[in-house]
C-alpha positions as CSV (number, residue, x, y, z in Angstrom):
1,X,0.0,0.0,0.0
2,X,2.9,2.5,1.2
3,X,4.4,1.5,-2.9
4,X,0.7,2.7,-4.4
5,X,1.1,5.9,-2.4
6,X,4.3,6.5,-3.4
7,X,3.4,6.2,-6.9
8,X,-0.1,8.2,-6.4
9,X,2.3,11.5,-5.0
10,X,4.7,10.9,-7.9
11,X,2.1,10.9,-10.6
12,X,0.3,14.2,-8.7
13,X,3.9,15.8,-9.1
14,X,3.9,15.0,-12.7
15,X,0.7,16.3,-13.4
16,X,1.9,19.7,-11.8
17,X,-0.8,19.2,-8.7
18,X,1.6,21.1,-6.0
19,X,1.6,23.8,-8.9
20,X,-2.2,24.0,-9.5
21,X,-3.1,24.2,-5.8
22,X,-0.2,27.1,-5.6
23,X,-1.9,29.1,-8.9
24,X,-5.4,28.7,-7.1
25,X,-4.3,30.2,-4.0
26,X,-1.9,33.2,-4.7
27,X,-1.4,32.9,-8.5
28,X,2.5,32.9,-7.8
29,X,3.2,30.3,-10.9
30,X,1.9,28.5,-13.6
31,X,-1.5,26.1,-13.0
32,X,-0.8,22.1,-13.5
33,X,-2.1,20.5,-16.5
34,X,-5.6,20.2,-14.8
35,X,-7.5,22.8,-13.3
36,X,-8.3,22.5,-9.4
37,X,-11.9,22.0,-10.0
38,X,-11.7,19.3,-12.9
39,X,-13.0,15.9,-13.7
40,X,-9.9,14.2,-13.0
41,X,-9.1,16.1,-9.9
42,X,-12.6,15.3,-8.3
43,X,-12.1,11.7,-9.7
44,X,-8.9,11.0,-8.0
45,X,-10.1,12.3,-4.7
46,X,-13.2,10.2,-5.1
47,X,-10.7,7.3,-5.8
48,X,-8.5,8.7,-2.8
49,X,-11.7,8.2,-0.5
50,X,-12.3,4.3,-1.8
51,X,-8.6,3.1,-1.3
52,X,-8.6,4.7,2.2
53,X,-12.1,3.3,3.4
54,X,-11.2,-0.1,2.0
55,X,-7.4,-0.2,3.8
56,X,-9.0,0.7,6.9
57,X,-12.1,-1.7,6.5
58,X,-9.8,-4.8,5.3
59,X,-8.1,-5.6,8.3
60,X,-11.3,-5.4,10.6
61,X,-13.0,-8.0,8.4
62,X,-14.3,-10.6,10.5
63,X,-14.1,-13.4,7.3
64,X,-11.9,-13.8,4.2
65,X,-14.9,-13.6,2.0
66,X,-14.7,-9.7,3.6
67,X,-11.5,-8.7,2.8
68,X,-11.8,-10.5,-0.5
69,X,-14.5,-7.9,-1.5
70,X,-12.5,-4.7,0.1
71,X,-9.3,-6.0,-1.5
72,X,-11.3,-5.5,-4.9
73,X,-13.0,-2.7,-3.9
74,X,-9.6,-0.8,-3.2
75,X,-8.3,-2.5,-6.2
76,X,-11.5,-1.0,-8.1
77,X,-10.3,2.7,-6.7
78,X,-6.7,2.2,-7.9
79,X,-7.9,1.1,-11.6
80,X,-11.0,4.4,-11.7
81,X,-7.5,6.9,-10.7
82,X,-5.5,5.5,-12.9
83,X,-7.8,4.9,-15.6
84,X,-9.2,8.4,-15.9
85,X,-6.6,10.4,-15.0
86,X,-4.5,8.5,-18.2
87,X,-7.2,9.3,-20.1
88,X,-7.2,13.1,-19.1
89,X,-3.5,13.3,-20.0
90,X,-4.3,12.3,-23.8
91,X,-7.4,14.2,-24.3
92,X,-5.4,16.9,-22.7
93,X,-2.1,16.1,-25.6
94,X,-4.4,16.5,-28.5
């Protein structure tokens, strides 16, 4: 999980995230490639939300069967982050 977080903040500092909240509050640089208040953005927190509510749900499964559904449910999050924010990126090239 600490590897998919690592990877989540690298692929925010690609994007230029750090850089869009910066422009939104005091304008002091150049915005990100997507806007604060964009599909993407709003998708990956939603995402965000779903991977934290299932790590913290897995482990106080009672059965297997339980953390066999949260595993995919995180799983589910991870896939809806990276799908559309990849998907962003080339709508955004063209």
């Amino acid at each position: 999980m600490a590897y998919g977080l690592v990877i989540c903040c690298f692929a925010a500092a690609r994007d230029g995230l750090d850089k869009t909240i910066q422009y939104t509050i005091d304008g002091s640089c150049n915005p990100g490639i997507f806007s604060l208040v964009s599909v993407p953005n709003i998708v990956g927190c939603v995402g965000a939300a779903i991977i934290i509510i299932a790590a913290i749900a897995t482990p106080i499964a009672k059965s297997q069967h339980m953390r066999e559904i949260w595993f995919y449910v995180m799983s589910g999050g991870v896939m809806l982050k990276i799908v559309v924010m990849e998907i962003a990126r080339i709508i955004q090239m063209f």
